[in-house]
N, C-alpha and C positions, 0 to 999 in steps of 0.2 A: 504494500500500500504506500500510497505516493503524501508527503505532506505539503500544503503551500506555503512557502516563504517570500517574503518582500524583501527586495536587495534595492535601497539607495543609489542608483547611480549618476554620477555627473553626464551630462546631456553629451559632453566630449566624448568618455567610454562607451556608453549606449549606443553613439554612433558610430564609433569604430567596431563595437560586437555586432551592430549590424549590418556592417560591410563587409566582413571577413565571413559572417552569416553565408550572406548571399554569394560572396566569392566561392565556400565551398558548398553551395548548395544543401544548406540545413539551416534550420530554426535557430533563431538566437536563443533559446531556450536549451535546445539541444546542447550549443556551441558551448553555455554558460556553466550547463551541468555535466559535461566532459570536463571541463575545465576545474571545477571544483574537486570533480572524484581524482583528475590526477593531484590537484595542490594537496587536500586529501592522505593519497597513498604516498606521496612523497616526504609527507612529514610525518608520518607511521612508520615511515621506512626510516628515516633520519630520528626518531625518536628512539625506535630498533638501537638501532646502530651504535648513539650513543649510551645506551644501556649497556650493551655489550664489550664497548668499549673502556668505561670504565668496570667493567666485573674483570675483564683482561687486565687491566690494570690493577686493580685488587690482588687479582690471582700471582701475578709478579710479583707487586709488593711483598705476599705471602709464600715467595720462594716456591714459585711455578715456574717450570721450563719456559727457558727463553731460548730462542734460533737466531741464528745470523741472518741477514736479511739476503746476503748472498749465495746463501745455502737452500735458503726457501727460494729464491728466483729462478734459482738453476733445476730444482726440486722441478714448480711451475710451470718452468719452459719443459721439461721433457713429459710433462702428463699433457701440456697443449697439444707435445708430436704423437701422442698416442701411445707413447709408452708406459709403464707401470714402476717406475724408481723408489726404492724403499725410499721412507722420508728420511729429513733430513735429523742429524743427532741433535737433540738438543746441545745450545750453547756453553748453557748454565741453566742449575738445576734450584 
């Protein structure tokens, strides 16, 4: 189920979401609610992200395996070529 919401906008943006509207042949409605679901998932994603990043962080602090950065790239690059390479040793433990 769909809810209605009212979005404020300056008469400038209105009229640029309605040009790009019709440039790709859809509703400024549409164009409006694509545009939201990605700002949306992108800041779900970067919220992710920095979650994770400090618990990695944590985890170090608390004497969790650290890798060299050029042991993980090289790692990296041979599962890109399709290979299978044990991982890389931890640096420090």
């Amino acid at each position: 189920m769909t809810a209605t919401t009212t979005l404020k906008l300056t008469e400038k943006l209105k009229a640029r979401i309605a040009r790009l509207a019709k440039q790709k042949g859809q509703s400024a409605h549409s164009l409006m609610v694509q545009a939201i679901e990605r700002e949306t998932a992108r800041e779900e994603q970067m919220r992710d992200f920095v979650r994770e990043a400090l618990a990695s962080k944590a985890d170090v602090e608390a004497g969790g395996a650290v890798y060299r950065a050029e042991d993980v790239h090289a790692w990296m690059e041979r599962l890109a070529k399709g290979e299978k390479p044990p991982r890389p040793a931890p640096w420090r433990r």
